[in-house]
Structure formats: structure tokens, C-alpha cells
C-alpha positions in Angstrom: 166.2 159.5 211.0 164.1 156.9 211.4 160.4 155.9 209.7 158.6 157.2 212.7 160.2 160.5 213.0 160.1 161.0 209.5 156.2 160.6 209.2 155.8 162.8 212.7 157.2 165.4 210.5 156.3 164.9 207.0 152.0 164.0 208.2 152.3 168.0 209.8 153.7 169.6 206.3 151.3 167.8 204.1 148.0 168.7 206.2 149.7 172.5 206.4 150.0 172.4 202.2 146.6 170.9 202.1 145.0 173.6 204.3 147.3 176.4 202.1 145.3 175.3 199.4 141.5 175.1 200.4 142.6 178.3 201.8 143.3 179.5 198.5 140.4 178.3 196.7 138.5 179.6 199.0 140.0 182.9 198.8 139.5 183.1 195.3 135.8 181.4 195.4 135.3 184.8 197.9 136.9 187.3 195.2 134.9 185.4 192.4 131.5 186.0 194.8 132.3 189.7 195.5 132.9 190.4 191.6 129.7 188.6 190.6 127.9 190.9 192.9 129.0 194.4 192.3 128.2 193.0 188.7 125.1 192.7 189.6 124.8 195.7 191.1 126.3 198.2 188.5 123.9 196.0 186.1 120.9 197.4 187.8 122.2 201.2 187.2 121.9 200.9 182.6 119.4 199.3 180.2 121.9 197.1 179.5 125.9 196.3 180.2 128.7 194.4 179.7 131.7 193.5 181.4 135.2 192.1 180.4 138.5 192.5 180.9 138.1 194.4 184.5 136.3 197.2 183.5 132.3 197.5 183.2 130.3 199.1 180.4 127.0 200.7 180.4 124.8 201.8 177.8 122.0 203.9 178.5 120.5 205.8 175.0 123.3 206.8 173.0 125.8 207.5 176.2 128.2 204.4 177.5 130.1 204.5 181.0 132.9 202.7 181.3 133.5 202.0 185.2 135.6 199.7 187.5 133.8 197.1 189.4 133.3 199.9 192.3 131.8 201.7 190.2 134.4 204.4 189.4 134.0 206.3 185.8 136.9 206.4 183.7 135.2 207.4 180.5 131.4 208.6 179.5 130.0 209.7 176.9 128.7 208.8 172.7 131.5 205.5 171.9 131.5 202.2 171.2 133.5 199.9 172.9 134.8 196.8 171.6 137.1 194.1 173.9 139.6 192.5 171.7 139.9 188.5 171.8 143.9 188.3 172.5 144.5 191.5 174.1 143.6 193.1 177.7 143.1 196.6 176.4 139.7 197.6 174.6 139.1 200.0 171.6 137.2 202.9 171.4 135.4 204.3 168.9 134.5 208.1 169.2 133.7 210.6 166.0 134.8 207.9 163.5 138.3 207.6 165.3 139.2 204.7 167.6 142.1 204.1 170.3 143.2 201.9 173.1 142.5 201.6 176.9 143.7 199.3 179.5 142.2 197.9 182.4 143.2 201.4 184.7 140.8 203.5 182.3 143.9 205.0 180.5 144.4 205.3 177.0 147.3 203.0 176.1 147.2 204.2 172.5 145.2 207.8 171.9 141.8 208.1 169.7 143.7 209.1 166.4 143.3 205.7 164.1 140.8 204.8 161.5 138.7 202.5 161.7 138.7 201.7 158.0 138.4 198.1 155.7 139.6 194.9 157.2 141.7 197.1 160.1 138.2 197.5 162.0 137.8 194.0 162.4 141.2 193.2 163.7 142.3 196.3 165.0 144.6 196.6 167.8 144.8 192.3 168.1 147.8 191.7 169.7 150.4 189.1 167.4 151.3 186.0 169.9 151.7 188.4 172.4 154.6 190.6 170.6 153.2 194.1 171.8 152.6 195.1 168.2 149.4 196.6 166.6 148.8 197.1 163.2 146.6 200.1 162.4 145.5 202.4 160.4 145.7 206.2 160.5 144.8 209.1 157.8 144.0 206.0 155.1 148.1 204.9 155.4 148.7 201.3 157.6 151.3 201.3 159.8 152.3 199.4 163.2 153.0 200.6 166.9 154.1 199.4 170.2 151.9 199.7 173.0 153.8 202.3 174.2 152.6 204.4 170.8 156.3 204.3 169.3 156.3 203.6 165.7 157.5 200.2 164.5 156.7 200.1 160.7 155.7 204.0 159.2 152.1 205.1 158.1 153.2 204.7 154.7 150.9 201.9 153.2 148.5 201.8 151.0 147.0 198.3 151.5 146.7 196.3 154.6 149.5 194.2 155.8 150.2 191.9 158.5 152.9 190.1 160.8 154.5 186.8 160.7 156.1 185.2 163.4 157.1 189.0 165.0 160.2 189.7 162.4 158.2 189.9 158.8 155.9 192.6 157.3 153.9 192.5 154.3 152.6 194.5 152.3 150.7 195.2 148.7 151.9 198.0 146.6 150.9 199.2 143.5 152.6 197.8 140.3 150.6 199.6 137.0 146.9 198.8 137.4 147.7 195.6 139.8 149.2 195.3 142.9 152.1 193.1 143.8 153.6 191.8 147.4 156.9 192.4 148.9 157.9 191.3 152.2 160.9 193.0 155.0 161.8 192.4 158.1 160.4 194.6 161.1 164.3 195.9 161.6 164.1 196.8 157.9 167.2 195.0 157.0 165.9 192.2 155.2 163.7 193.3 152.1 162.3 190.6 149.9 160.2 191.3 146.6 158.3 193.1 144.9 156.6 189.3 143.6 153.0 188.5 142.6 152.5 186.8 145.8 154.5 185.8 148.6 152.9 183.3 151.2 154.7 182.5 154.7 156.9 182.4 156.0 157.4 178.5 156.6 160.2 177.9 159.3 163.2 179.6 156.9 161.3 180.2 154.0 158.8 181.7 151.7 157.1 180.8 149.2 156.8 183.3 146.0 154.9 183.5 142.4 155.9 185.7 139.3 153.6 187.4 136.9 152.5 184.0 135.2 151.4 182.5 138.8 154.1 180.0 138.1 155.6 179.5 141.9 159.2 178.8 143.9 160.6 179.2 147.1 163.3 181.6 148.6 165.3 182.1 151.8 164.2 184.8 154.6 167.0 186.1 153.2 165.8 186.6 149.6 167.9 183.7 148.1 166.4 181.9 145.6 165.9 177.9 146.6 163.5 177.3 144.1 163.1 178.9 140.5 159.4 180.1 139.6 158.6 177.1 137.4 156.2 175.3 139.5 152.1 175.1 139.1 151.7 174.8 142.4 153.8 174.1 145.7 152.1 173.4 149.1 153.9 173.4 152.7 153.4 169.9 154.1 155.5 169.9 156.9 159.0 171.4 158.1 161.3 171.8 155.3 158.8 169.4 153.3 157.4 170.5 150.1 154.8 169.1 147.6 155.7 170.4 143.8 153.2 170.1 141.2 155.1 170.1 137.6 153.4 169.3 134.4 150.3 168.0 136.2 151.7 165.8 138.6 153.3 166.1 141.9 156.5 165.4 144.0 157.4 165.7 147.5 160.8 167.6 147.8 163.1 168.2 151.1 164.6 171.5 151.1 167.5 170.7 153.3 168.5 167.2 151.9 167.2 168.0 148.3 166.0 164.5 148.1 163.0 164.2 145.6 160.4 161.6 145.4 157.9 161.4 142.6 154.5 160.2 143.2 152.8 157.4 141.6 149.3 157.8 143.0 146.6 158.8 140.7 144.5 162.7 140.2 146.5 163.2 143.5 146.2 166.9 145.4 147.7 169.1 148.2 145.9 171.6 150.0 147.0 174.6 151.9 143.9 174.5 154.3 145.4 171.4 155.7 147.3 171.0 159.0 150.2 169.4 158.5 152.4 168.9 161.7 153.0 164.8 162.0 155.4 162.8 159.5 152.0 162.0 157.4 150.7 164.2 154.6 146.9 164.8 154.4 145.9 164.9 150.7 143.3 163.6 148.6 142.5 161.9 144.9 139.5 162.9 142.9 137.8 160.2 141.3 137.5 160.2 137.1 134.4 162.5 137.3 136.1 164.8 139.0 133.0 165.2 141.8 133.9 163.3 144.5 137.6 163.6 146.7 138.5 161.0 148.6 140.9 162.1 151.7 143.9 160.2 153.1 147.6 160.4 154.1 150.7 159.4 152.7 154.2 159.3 154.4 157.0 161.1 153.5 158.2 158.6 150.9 154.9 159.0 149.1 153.6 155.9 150.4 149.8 155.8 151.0 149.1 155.4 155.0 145.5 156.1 155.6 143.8 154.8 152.4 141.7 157.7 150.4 138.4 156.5 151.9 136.9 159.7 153.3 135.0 162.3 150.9 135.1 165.4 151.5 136.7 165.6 154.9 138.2 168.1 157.5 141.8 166.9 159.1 143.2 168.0 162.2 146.4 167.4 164.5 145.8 166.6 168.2 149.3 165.7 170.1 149.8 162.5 169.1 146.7 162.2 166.6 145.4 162.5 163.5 141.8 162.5 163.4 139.5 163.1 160.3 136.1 163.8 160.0 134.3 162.8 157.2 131.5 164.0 155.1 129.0 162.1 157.3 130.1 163.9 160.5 132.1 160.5 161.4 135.5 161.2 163.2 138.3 158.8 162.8 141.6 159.4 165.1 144.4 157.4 164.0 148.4 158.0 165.0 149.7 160.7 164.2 152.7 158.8 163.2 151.6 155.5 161.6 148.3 155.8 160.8 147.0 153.0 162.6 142.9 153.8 163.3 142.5 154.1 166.9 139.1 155.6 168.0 135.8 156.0 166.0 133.3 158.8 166.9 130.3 160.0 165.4 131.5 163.6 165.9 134.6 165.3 168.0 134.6 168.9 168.5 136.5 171.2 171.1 135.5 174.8 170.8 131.9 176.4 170.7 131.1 176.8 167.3 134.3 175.9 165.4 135.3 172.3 164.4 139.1 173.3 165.6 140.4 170.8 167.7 142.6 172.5 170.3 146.4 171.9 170.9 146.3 172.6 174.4 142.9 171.4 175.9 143.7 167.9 177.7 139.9 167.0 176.9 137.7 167.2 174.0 134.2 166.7 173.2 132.9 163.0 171.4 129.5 162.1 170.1 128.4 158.8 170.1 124.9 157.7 169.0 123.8 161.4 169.1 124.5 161.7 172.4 127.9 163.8 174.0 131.1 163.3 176.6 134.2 163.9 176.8 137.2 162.0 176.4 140.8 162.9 177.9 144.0 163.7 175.4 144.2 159.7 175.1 140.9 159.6 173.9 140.0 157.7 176.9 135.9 158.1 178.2 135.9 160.7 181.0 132.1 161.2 180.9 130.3 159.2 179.0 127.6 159.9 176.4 125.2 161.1 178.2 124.3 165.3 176.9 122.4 166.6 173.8 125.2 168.4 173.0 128.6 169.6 174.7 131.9 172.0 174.2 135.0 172.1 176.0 135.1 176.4 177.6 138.2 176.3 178.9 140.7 174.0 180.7 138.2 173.7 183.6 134.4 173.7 182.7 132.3 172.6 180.0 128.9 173.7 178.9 126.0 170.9 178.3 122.9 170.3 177.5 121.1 168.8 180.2 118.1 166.4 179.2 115.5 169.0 180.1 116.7 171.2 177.5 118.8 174.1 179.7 122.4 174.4 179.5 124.6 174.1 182.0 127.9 174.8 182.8 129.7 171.4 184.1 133.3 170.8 185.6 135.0 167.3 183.8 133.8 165.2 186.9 129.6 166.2 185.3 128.7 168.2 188.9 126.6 170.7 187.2 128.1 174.3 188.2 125.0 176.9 186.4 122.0 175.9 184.9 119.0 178.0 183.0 117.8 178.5 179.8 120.2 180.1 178.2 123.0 180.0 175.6 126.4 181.4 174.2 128.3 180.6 177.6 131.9 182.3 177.1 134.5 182.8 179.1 135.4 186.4 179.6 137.9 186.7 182.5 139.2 184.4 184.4 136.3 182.2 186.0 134.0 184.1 184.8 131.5 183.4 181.8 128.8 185.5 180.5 125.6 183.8 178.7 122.4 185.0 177.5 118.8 184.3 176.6 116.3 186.5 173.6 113.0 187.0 173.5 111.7 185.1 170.6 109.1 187.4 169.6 111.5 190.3 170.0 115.3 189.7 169.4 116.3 193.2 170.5 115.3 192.3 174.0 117.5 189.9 175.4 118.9 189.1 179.4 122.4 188.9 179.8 124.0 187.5 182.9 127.0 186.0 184.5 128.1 183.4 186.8 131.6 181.7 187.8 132.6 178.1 188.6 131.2 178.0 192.1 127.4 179.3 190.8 128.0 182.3 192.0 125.5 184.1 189.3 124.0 188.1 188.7 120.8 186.5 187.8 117.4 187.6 189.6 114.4 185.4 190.2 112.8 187.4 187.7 114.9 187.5 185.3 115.4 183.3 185.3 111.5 183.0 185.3 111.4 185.5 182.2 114.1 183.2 180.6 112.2 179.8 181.1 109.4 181.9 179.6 111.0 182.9 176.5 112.1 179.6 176.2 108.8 177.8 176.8 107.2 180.2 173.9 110.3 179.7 171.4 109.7 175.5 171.8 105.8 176.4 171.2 107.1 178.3 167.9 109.0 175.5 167.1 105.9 173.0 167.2 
């Protein structure tokens, strides 16, 4: 076949693909529209509403409706309603007894739970996608399917969670205290009763006796290291920093290897991340006020000198970056320390200094103004917002020099702009955002929009929101 045939073939099936695909962004931009406007129109129906996970909520007085975006009821009447954050299904709360519905408007797990101590706050949250709940139900914790099929009995006395979908703990009562023991969801592994079990890390856990002196055991209750320890901290896979008669040691479970540490008032934290070859720990200096943050390697060798006081460390791919007490970020290889990049700030998420694993861009502040940088830490946009946060792994939401937020796309065309805050994603495309009277924060405008601008917000309601905002920068004066 020669050159010329080939391209009189090959020019056809790439402007077909290319049309498949504005065809299908367009489809969706058209889906996205039609959903932004029956939210708008079910909005008008209540005093106010919500919407997530495919089904609508109105509250009018003491009575919510739960509805599908054509407005058909699946529920009414005096409950709350509460999405969950890594879940599809919400919970309802009804005469001080909550369950489970899915997007149809059928109850995936009945109203027959309590809502009771820490169990109301993460009720019904799905483990890394396992289909288990934990719940509770006459005062005794158990855990469910999401078919309803009973996993661990309603047996407990104290709340207890899952690790890495095979291990259950639990507290039980020991005298006037109460002590841990850990099993396997199958029940065939049982592990304990101890003072405290933590984990578990890769193959192990690690455990505490009745004088808080620490070891480690197998996930199959054998013992790796005796309770003799003041302290031991996870720093890495099958890496473990003991602390013995005031000083510490890194030790390798699977080689036993053990190297002893020269370095001065050194310490180990569990807070820390520790997923790269290098160890983020600290020294305190001699009046015990100050810690200075650095990294050592596995051979106890200091990397990153203990320069930053009072510091938060975090893994990104390839990266290590710290950020300091003065809000200065430092990224430096993950691997050999080397300092890369300096920032004045890098953040990822609204509201939490997390830096994301799976983002491929992240927020940077330079000279107190914000862009955004790509996985390499190379400029994408450059400093140029009052402030910024990466959404999602499409849009971003700025502030624009005149003082509104806006959602942007990584390229900076602006998508939605007003006066208004708390931008989140809530399905996918779609982000709901807000703006409150200052003079009366029960009365607030809630609205929604998608990544074409597609928005439920009236004229009205966006000159009421550049009001409110106008009058809470006059409070501010």
C-alpha cells in the first residue's frame, strides 16, 4: 500500500473519530444543560433544596421530598437526609432511626439503625469501595452488606472499624478499662485482647501491653517483636523506627537488619506520610520548644537537613514537599532529597492542606498571588489569582481580581463567575456554591452550574448575591 493510499484512508478515519467526539461532548454538554434546568425548576417548587447523587431534596417547614430530576416523589414526609461523601446511597433519618436509599428511591438498607456516638458521623461510608457498612443498631455495632446480610454480628459494645476489607476491631471491656482485639472479617484469624493494637501495616500490627510498652505481630498473631519498646512508628514498608531507653533505631522486619541512630533529641511521628525511601522526622532543640523537621534515609543518614520548624510533610508521586511554619513549601525528590521547587504555599483541596495522589495539577502561591503547576511542578497558569483550589481533575475555582469566584478549566477560560463561595463538586460536572446574607446567615442562595456555565441562577437572585456581597465588604471597612 502505498503513502497516498494510505493517507486517502487514514485522513477519513481520523476526521470520523474527531467528529465521534465533539459529538459526544456535545451530547453530554446537552444532558448537563437539561439537568441544570429541571434543577432549576424543581428549585422554584420549596423554600429551599438540594440536589446530589441523582435525586432532589426539598424542604418546605418540617416536611422534605425527595424526587428524581422529573420531579417524581419517592419519599415525603418529617426526615433528614444526609448524602454520604464515598458512597451513592443517602441516609435517612426518621423517628431517631436512620437507613439507606439509592439513587431509584429504594431503601438499600431499611430505617432500623441508630444513629448513636461517632456512628452518626460516618454512618453508612462505604470502605474503599468494599460494600461494607458499619452501623449501629439497639446500642450494639455491627457491619452489613449492601444487600442487608450480616457481616460482623450486633454484638459490640464500642465502635470499631475496617482495615484494608479483611480486619475488624474492636474495644471490649477488660475490669473498669477497655482493651482492643482485632479478627479477621471471616472470623478465622483472632488477634488480642492487647491494650492497643494500631494497623495493620502491609503484614503487620503493631500492639501494646498494660504498661504501654509496644511490639509488633504477624496478621496472624505471631509475635515479631516482644512488648519492650517505648515507642515504635511505621516509617515505611516493613521499616520500623524503635525507641529503647530513650533513643531510637530503624529496624527491617524482613532482613532484621538494625541500625542505630546517632542524631541528637531525634523523633518519629505517626502523623507523618511516609511512602518514599526517606524518613520525615524531626530534632527538638535543648529547650525543648522548637522542632526542626527533616529526612533521613534508610541507613539513618540525614538527607534534608532539620531546617524547618514546625512543619507539615507530604508525598506527591515523585516528591516530597514540606511546608514550613511560615507557610513556605519546599518540594524536593522523593528519593534523594535534592530541593527542587520553592513556593510560598502549595495546596490541592478546598480547605485541607492534603496534597492529592491522583490530581496531575496542584495549586502554588507565589508572592501572594496563585496558579497552578502540573505533576512536574512545571507553571501551567501563572500567578495570577487571589487565591485558588484544584475541584476536580478538570476545573478549578479562583478568585478573580474583582473579588468573585469563578470556576476555571487549567487553560484560565473562566467557566462561572458571581459572588459566591464553597464551589463543590457534587455529581459528575456538576458543582453547587452558595452566597449568605451577612446580616442574616439563615438566609442564604444556593445554586448550581456545570463546566459549560450552564447555571440555575436567576437575575435576581445574582443581583441579590452582589448585594450581600457589597454590604458584607462595607462590614468589613
Amino acid at each position: 500500500m502505498n503513502m497516498s493510499t494510505m493517507k486517502t484512508i487514514l485522513l477519513p478515519l481520523l476526521a470520523l473519530a474527531f467528529t465521534a467526539s465533539c459529538q459526544t461532548i456535545e451530547n453530554a454538554e446537552k444532558v448537563s444543560k437539561h439537568r441544570i434546568a429541571q434543577i432549576k425548576k424543581l428549585s422554584q417548587q420549596y423554600v429551599r433544596s438540594s440536589y446530589a447523587n441523582g435525586i432532589f431534596i426539598g424542604y418546605d417547614k418540617n416536611v422534605v421530598t425527595l424526587t428524581d430530576l422529573e420531579g417524581h416523589v419517592f419519599l415525603k414526609g418529617d426526615y433528614s437526609v444526609v448524602p454520604q461523601d464515598n458512597s451513592d446511597l443517602l441516609m435517612i433519618m426518621g423517628d431517631s432511626l436512620i437507613g439507606f436509599m439509592d439513587r431509584s428511591g429504594k431503601f438499600v438498607l431499611p430505617m432500623e439503625y441508630d444513629p448513636t456516638g461517632e456512628c452518626a458521623c460516618h454512618i453508612g461510608r462505604l470502605f474503599e469501595g468494599d460494600g461494607t457498612y458499619t452501623l449501629c443498631r439497639r446500642g450494639k455495632y455491627g457491619v452489613v452488606d449492601s444487600a442487608g446480610n450480616i457481616i460482623v454480628p450486633f454484638v459490640h459494645d464500642q465502635h470499631f472499624w475496617l482495615g484494608d476489607h479483611r480486619w475488624m476491631f474492636r474495644s471490649i471491656s477488660s475490669g473498669n478499662r477497655y482493651v482492643m482485639e482485632v479478627q479477621s472479617v471471616d472470623g478465622k484469624v483472632k488477634i488480642g485482647p492487647y491494650n492497643n493494637i494500631t494497623g495493620p501495616f502491609y503484614n503487620y500490627f503493631l500492639i501494646s501491653n498494660d504498661d504501654n510498652l509496644m511490639g509488633c505481630i504477624d496478621t496472624n498473631g505471631n509475635v515479631l517483636l516482644d512488648c519492650r519498646y517505648e515507642g515504635i512508628v511505621n516509617v515505611g514498608e516493613g521499616r520500623l523506627a524503635l525507641k529503647e531507653n530513650g533513643k531510637w533505631s530503624l529496624f527491617h522486619l524482613r532482613t532484621g537488619r538494625r541500625s542505630y541512630l546517632r542524631i541528637p533529641n531525634i523523633e518519629f511521628h505517626e502523623w507523618v506520610p511516609q511512602h518514599s525511601p526517606l524518613i520525615v522526622c524531626d530534632t527538638v532543640d535543648s529547650d525543648k520548644e522548637h522542632h526542626y523537621y527533616g529526612a533521613i534515609d534508610t541507613n539513618g543518614n540525614v538527607v534534608i537537613p532539620f531546617l524547618h520548624e514546625d512543619m507539615d510533610a507530604f508525598y506527591y508521586r515523585d516528591y516530597l514537599i514540606i511546608q514550613n511554619f511560615e507557610g513556605k513549601s519546599f518540594v524536593y525528590n522523593g528519593y534523594k532529597g535534592q530541593l527542587l521547587k520553592r513556593f510560598d504555599a502549595i495546596t490541592v483541596e478546598y480547605c485541607e492542606d492534603v496534597v492529592s495522589w491522583d490530581l496531575p495539577f496542584l495549586a502554588v502561591c507565589q508572592d501572594s498571588l496563585w496558579g497552578i503547576v502540573d505533576s512536574n511542578f512545571n507553571m501551567v497558569l501563572p500567578p495570577t489569582y487571589h487565591s485558588l483550589y484544584i475541584l476536580d481533575r478538570h476545573q478549578a475555582v479562583a478568585t478573580l481580581a474583582n473579588g468573585e469566584n469563578a470556576l476555571i478549566d487549567f487553560q484560565g477560560h473562566i467557566l462561572f463567575q458571581g459572588p459566591f463561595n464553597y464551589f463543590v463538586e457534587i455529581d459528575d460536572g456538576l458543582y453547587s456554591f452558595n452566597s449568605f446574607n451577612p446580616d442574616k446567615y439563615t438566609e442564604s442562595i444556593v445554586g448550581y452550574c456545570d463546566r459549560w456555565g450552564n447555571s440555575t441562577i436567576t437575575r435576581k437572585e445574582m443581583r441579590q448575591a452582589r448585594q450581600w456581597e457589597k454590604r458584607r465588604h462595607e462590614k468589613k471597612m
